[in-house]
Each structure stands twice: as structure tokens, then as C-alpha cells.
C-alpha positions as CSV (number, residue, x, y, z in Angstrom):
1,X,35.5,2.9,-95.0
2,X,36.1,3.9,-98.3
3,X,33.6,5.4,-100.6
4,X,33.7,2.9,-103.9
5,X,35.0,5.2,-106.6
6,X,33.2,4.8,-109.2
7,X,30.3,6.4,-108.0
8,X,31.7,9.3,-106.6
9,X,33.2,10.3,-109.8
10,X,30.1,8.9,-111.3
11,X,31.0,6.2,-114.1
12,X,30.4,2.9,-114.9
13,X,32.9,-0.3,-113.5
14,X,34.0,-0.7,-117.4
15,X,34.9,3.7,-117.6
16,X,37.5,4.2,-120.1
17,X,40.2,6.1,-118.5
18,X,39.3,9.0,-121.2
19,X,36.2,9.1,-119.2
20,X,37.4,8.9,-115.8
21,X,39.7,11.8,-116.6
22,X,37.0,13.9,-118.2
23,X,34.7,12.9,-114.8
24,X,37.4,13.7,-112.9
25,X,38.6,17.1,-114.1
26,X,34.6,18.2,-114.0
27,X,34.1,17.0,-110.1
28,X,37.3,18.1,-109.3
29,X,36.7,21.9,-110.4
30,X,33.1,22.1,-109.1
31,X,34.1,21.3,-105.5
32,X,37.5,23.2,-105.5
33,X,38.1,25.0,-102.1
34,X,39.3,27.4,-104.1
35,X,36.0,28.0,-105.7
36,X,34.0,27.0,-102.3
37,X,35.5,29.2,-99.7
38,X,34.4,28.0,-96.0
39,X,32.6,25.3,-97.5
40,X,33.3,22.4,-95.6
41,X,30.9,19.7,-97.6
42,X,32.4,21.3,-101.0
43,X,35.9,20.5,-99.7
44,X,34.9,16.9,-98.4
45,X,33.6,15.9,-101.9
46,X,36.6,17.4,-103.2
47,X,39.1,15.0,-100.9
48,X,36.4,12.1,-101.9
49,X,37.1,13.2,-105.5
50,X,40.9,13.2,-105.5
51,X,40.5,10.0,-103.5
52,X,38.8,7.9,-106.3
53,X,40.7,9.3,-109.0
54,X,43.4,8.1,-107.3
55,X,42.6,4.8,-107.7
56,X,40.8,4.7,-111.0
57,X,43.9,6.2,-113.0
58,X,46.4,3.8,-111.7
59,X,45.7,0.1,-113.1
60,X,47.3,-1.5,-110.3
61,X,45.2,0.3,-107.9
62,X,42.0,-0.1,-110.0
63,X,42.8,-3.7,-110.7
64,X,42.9,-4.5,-106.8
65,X,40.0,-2.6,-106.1
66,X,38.0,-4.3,-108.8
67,X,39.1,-7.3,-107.1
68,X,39.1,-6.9,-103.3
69,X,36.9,-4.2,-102.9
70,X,37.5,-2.1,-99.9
71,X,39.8,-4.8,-98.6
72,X,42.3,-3.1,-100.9
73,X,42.9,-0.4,-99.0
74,X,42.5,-1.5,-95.7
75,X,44.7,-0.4,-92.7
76,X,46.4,2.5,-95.0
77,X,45.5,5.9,-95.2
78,X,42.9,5.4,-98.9
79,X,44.6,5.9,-102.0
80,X,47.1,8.9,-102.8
81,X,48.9,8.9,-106.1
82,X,51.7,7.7,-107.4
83,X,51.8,5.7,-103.6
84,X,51.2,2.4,-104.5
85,X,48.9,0.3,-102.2
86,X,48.9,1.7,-98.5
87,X,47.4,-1.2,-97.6
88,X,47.1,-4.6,-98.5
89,X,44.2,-6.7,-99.9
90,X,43.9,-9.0,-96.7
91,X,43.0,-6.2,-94.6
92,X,46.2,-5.7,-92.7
93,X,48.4,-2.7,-93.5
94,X,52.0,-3.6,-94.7
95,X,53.1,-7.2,-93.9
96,X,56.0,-9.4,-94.5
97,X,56.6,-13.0,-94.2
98,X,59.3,-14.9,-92.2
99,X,59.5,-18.7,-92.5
100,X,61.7,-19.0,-90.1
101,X,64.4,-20.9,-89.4
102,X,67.2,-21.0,-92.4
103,X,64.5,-19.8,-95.0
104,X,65.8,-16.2,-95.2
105,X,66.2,-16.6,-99.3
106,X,61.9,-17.1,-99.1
107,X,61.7,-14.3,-96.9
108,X,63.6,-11.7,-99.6
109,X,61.4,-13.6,-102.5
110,X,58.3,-13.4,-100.8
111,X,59.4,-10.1,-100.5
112,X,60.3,-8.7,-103.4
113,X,57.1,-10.5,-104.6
114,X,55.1,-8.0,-102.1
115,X,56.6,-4.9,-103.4
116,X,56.2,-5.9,-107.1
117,X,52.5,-5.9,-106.7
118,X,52.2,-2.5,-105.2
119,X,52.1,-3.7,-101.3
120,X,53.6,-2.0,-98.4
121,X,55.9,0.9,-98.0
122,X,59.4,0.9,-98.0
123,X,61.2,-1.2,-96.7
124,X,65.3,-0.3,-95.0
125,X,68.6,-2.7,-95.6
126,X,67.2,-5.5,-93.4
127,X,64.1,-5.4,-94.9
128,X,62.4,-3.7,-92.3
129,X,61.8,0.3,-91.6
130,X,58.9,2.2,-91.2
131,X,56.2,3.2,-93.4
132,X,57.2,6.3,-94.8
133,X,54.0,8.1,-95.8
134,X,54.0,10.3,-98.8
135,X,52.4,13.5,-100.3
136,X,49.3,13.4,-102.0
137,X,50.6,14.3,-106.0
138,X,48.1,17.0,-107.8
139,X,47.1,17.8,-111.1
140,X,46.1,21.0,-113.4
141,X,45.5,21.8,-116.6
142,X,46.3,24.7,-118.8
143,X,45.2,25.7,-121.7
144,X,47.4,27.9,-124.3
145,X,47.3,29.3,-127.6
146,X,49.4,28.0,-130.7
147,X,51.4,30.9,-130.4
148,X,52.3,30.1,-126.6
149,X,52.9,26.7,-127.4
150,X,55.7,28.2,-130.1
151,X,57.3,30.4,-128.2
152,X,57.1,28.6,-124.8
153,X,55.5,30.4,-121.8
154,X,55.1,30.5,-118.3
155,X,51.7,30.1,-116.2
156,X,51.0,30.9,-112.6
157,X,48.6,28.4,-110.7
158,X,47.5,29.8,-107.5
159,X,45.8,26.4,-105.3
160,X,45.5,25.7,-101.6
161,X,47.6,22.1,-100.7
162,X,49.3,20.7,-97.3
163,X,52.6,22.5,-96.7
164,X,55.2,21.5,-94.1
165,X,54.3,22.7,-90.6
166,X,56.5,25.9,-90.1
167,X,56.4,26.1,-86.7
168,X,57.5,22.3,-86.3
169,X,59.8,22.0,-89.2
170,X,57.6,19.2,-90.4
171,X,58.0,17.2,-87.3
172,X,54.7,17.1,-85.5
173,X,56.6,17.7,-82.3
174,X,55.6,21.0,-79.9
175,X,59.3,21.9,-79.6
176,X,59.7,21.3,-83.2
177,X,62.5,18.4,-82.5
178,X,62.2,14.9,-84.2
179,X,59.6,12.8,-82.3
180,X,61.7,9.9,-80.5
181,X,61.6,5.7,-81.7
182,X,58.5,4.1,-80.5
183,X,59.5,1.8,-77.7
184,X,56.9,-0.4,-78.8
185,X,58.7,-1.4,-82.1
186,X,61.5,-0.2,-81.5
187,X,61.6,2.3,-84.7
188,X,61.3,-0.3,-87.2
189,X,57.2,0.8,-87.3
190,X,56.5,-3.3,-87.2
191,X,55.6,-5.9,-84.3
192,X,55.8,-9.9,-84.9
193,X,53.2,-12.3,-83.9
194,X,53.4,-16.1,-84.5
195,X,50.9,-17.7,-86.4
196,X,51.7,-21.2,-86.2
197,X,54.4,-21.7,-88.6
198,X,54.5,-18.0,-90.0
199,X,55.9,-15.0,-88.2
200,X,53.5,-12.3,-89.5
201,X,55.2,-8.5,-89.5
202,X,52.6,-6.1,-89.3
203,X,52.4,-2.5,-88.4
204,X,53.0,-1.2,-85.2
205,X,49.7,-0.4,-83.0
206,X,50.9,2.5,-81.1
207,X,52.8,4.3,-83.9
208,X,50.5,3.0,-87.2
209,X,54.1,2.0,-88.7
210,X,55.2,5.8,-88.3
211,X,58.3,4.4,-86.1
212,X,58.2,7.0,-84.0
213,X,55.9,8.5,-80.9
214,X,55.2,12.0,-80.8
215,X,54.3,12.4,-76.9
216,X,53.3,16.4,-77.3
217,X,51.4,17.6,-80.4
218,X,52.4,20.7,-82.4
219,X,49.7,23.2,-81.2
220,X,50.1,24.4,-85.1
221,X,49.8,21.2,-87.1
222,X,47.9,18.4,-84.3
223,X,51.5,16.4,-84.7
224,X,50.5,15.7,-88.7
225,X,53.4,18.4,-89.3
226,X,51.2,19.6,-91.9
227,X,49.1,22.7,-92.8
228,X,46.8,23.7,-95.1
229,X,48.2,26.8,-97.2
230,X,47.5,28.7,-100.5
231,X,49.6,28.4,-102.8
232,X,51.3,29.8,-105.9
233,X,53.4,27.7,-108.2
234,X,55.1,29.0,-111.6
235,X,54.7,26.4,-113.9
236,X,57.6,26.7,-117.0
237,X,55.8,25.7,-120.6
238,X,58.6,24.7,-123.1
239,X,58.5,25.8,-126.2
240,X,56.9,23.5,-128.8
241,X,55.5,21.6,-126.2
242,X,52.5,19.3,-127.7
243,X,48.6,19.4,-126.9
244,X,48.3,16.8,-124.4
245,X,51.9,17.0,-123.1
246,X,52.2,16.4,-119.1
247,X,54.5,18.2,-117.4
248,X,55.7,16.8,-113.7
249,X,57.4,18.8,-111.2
250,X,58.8,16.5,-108.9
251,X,58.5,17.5,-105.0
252,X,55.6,20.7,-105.5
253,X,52.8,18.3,-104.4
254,X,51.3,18.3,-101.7
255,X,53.5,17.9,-98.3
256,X,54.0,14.3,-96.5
257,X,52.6,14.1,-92.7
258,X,55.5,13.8,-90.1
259,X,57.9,14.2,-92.7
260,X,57.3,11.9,-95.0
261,X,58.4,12.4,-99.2
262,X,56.6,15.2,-100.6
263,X,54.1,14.2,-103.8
264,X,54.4,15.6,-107.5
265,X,52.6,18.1,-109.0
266,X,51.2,17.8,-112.8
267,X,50.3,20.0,-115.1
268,X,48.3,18.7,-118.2
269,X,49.0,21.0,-121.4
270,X,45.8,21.6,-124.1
271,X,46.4,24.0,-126.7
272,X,43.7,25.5,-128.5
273,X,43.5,25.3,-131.8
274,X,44.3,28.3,-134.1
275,X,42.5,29.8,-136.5
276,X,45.1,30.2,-139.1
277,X,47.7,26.9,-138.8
278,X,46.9,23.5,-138.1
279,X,50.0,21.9,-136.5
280,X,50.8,18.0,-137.2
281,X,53.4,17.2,-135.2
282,X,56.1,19.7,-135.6
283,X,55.0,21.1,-138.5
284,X,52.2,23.6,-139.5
285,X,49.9,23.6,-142.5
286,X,47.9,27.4,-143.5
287,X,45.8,27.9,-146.4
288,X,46.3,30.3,-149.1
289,X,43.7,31.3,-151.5
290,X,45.0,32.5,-155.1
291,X,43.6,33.5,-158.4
292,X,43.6,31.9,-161.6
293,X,46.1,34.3,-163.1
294,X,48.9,34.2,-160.4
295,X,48.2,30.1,-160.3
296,X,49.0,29.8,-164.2
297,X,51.7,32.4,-164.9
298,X,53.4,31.9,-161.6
299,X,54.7,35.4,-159.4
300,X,55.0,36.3,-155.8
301,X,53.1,36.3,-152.9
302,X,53.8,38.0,-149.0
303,X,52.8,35.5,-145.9
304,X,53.9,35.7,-142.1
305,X,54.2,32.8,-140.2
306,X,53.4,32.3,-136.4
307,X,56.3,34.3,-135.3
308,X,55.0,37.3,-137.4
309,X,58.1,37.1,-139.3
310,X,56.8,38.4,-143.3
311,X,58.2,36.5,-146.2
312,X,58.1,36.5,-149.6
313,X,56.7,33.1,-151.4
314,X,57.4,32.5,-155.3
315,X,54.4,30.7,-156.3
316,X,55.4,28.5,-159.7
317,X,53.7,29.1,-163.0
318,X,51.1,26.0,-163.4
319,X,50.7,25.6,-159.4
320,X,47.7,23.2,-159.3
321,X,45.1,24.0,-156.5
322,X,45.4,21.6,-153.5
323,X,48.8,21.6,-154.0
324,X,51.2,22.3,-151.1
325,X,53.9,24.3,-151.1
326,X,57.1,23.9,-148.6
327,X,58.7,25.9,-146.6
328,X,61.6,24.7,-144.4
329,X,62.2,25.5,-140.8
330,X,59.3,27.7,-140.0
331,X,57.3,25.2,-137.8
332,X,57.1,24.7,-134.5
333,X,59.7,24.3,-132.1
334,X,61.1,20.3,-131.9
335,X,62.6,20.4,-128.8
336,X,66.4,19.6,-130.4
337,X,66.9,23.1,-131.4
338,X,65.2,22.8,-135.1
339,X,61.9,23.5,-136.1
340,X,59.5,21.8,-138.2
341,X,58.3,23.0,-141.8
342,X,55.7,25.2,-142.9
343,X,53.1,24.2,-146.0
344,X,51.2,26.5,-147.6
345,X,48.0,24.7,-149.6
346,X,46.7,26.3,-152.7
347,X,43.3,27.3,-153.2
348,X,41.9,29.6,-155.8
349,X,39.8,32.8,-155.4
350,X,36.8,33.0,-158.0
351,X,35.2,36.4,-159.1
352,X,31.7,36.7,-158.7
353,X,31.5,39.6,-161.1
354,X,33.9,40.3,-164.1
355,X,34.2,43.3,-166.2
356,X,33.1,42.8,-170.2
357,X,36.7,42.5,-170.9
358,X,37.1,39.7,-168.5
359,X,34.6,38.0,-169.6
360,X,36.0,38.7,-173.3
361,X,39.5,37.7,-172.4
362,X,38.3,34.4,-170.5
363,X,36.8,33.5,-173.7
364,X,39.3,33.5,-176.1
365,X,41.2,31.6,-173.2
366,X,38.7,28.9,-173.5
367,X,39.0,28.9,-177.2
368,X,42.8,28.2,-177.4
369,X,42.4,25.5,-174.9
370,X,42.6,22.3,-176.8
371,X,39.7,20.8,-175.8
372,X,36.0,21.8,-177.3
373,X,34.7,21.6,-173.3
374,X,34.3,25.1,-171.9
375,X,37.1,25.3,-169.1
376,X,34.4,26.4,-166.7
């Protein structure tokens, strides 16, 4: 039975999914195996974990659990992402419905109906074909500096996730072959029964809609043709790539049992922000504090941008503080080959102590200003 999700990850029915993720990422690094080595209860709550997130970050899947409870997910294998239902809300696996008779155009409606709503597996040219199980997908995140996220960068995640079964190619088989049909369904992973005027297609009892019958058992793998393995995956980081960004690499999840589709694996980008620029969107904004003399007669000033790259600035004569100052095409990165722009705000410097003939010569400033209000 399966555990109701909210409460293992330990939010409310009405979560926000900001709040499931943030629930999610803290469970999900407490009970790590990596991080609990040997620890079998640490690696239960860790499979409960993935399961409920599972279903609470896909709205389809949340939607029928906050409907049908536990019947959602009833004769699959619990929720996996990016999988859809595997199961259907009336407690029976995958199903399909044949009216019989000359009513084949119902069948492919009531069909297509099915699959549009998340139920079932997949489904071959007849409309029939076994229930291809796939890969659990995972997720990561990384965090990065500014400067990584300019330049682009690449980060190694070392995790431990199902792998295909070496010594049986994936199969499940002892002599590593493919297992045969199951002579119960014939392959197609579905038996008919009659119920009154519907034929009702559900999955096969002596395969679980697998299509096949493995008779011996990899010694390796128990006939799931998978095996837990550690892991090292090179994750590529473009350059200019955005705080939040999510990066999928299609296929590097975790393995499918007895061959199934392989999931994804995610990877969710945070930069950290940076001391010296703030970037909005592709371009980045510093601060520049200057003094009163360089504002009002203009001159020159020396910056260097993320890319420590030094250049030379001409600051205008009567540059107002608050005022930003452009510089084209030393941004970040915008994915097209160009870069965004760099502005420089103005701020002023004030002296705390001035010499007598600083004072002196602000003074007679003051005097020639037109007004009888002291400048300061």
C-alpha cells in the first residue's frame, strides 16, 4: 500500500509546489544512501521520499491521488517520474475496453481517451503490447558562482542508482538471453475476460503485463536485470545558463527492470549571488562610487568586468549620482553568441575630513552657486 505523500514529505494537502520542492530536496538529502552507508531504514525513507515526490510534482499524478487516493496507483509499481499513471484509479493495472462487435472506432476513442489522462503503458500498432516499465528519472542540484555561470562549467555528481544487470545484459535471464513470450498472454502482457457486455483487457497474472516469463533468474540481478551501482555522471553547465535553469539528460536515470526505457536525470542550476554584479537577465549591474570632483568635471576611471578583462570608462562632466552608465556587450553570455550589457551606477565618495584649503575651496564653490542655500 502506498504511503500518502504528503506526510512523508511532511506538508499540508494545499503545499505549493515551492514547498513540496523545498520538502523534498531537505528529505531527500537527509536519507541519501550516499550519506547513510549500510543503513537500510535511511535508504527505505529515501525510496518513500522519491516516491511521494513523485507524485506531488506532477499535477496529473497529484490530481488523481487527491481524488482516488491509493486507488490511484493500484496494480502498478507506485509512482516513478515522468511515467504517468502505472495504474489506474479503479484498482486494476492498465485496461482497455472492447465493445465488441463492429464498435472498433469506440474502442480506439475510449482509447485514446485512457492514455490522454495518464493511464496505462504503451500500447503497440493493434493497440495492444506489454507494459513497458520505465526507469525511475532523478534529480540534483548544483550550485555555482556568477563567474561559472559566465563562463560555463562542468560538475561531477557521484550518486548510487539501478544500472543494467551486466552479467544478463539487462535481461533478467541466467544465460543472459531474452526471457521467452508468456504462453499465458501470448506476449501481448494482457488476458480478456467478459463482463457482460464489455470485454475487459487487463494485465496478465503470470507475467504482471511484462509479456514475457523469465523461467531461471539471473543469480546477479533476481530476474529485475537491474543492480544497484555508484555512479559518476559529468554534468555540462552552459555558459550563461540562468539561476533556476533545469538541465535534463535524457537516458542517465536510473535503469528500467527487464529492459525497459531508462529514466532522465535532472540537474537543477542555483547560482549564488555575487558580491560585485547583480545580473538581470543577461545583463549585469556593479556599483561605482566617485567623488564630487571627477562627477562635475568629468575624466577617466579603470573597471574590470567578470571576465577580468580591465577597461577604461570616460565618466561625463555633470554625471549625476544614481545615474547609470552603459557599457555594451560585457554581460553575461545569451546563449545566441552575444552577450548582454554592463551598467555601472554612480555613487559619490564623501570625505570625512578635509584639509583648510578644502574646506576654503568648497566655500567659495558654494558662493558662486546661484542659490543663497549652502550646497551641503
Amino acid at each position: 500500500m502506498n504511503k500518502n505523500p504528503y506526510e512523508v514529505l511532511g506538508v499540508a494537502r494545499d503545499a505549493s509546489d515551492v514547498d513540496i520542492k523545498k520538502a523534498y530536496h531537505k528529505l531527500v538529502m537527509k536519507y541519501h544512501p550516499d550519506r547513510n552507508p549500510g543503513d537500510k531504514n535511511a535508504e527505505e525513507k529515501f525510496k518513500e521520499v522519491n516516491n511521494a515526490f513523485d507524485i506531488l510534482k506532477d499535477p496529473q499524478k497529484r490530481a488523481a491521488y487527491d481524488r482516488f487516493g491509493d486507488a490511484a496507483f493500484a496494480g502498478g509499481n507506485g509512482a516513478s517520474a515522468g511515467n504517468g499513471f502505472n495504474g489506474n484509479p479503479f484498482g486494476n493495472g492498465n485496461f482497455h475496453f472492447n465493445m465488441g462487435g463492429d464498435m472498433g472506432g469506440m474502442e480506439d476513442i475510449l482509447r485514446e481517451a485512457m492514455r490522454g489522462f495518464g493511464f496505462g503503458g504503451g500500447f503497440g500498432e493493434n493497440g495492444r503490447g506489454s507494459q513497458q516499465q520505465r526507469g525511475r528519472d532523478l534529480l540534483d542540484e548544483v550550485v555555482i558562482d556568477l563567474r561559472d555561470a559566465f563562463f560555463g562549467t562542468t560538475h561531477t555528481i557521484k550518486f548510487t542508482s539501478a544500472v543494467k544487470c551486466e552479467k544478463c545484459n539487462g535481461n533478467g535471464t541466467a544465460d543472459g538471453k531474452p526471457a521467452k513470450p508468456c504462453s499465458t498472454c501470448g506476449g501481448s502482457g494482457f488476458v480478456h475476460t467478459r463482463q457482460g457486455f464489455f470485454a475487459v483487457e487487463t494485465p496478465c497474472p503470470d507475467c504482471q503485463g511484462l509479456g514475457k516469463k523469465i523461467e531461471k533468474k539471473c543469480s546477479a540481478c533476481d530476474g529485475t536485470g537491474t543492480v544497484n551501482k555508484q555512479r559518476t555522471l559529468d554534468v555540462k553547465i552552459p555558459a550563461g545558463v540562468m539561476d533556476g535553469a533545469r538541465l535534463r539528460m535524457a537516458g542517465m536515470g536510473e535503469a528500467a527492470q527487464n529492459g525497459g526505457t531508462p529514466g532522465d536525470f535532472y540537474v537543477d542550476i542555483h547560482v549564488r549571488p555575487d558580491k560585485k554584479f547583480e545580473r538581470i537577465g543577461n545583463d549585469l549591474l556593479m556599483h561605482m562610487d566617485l567623488d564630487f570632483a571627477t562627477l562635475a568635471l568629468g575624466g577617466e576611471i579603470e573597471i574590470e568586468t567578470i571576465d577580468d578583462k580591465k577597461l577604461s570608462v570616460k565618466i561625463p562632466s555633470g554625471t549625476q549620482v544614481g545615474e547609470k552608465l552603459r557599457i555594451r556587450s560585457h554581460g553575461m553570455p545569451n546563449g545566441r553568441g552575444g552577450f548582454g550589457d554592463l551598467y555601472i551606477e554612480i555613487g559619490i565618495t564623501i570625505p570625512k575630513k578635509l584639509t583648510e584649503k578644502q574646506k576654503k575651496a568648497l566655500a567659495e564653490f558654494s558662493d558662486t552657486k546661484p542659490s543663497k542655500k549652502s550646497w551641503f
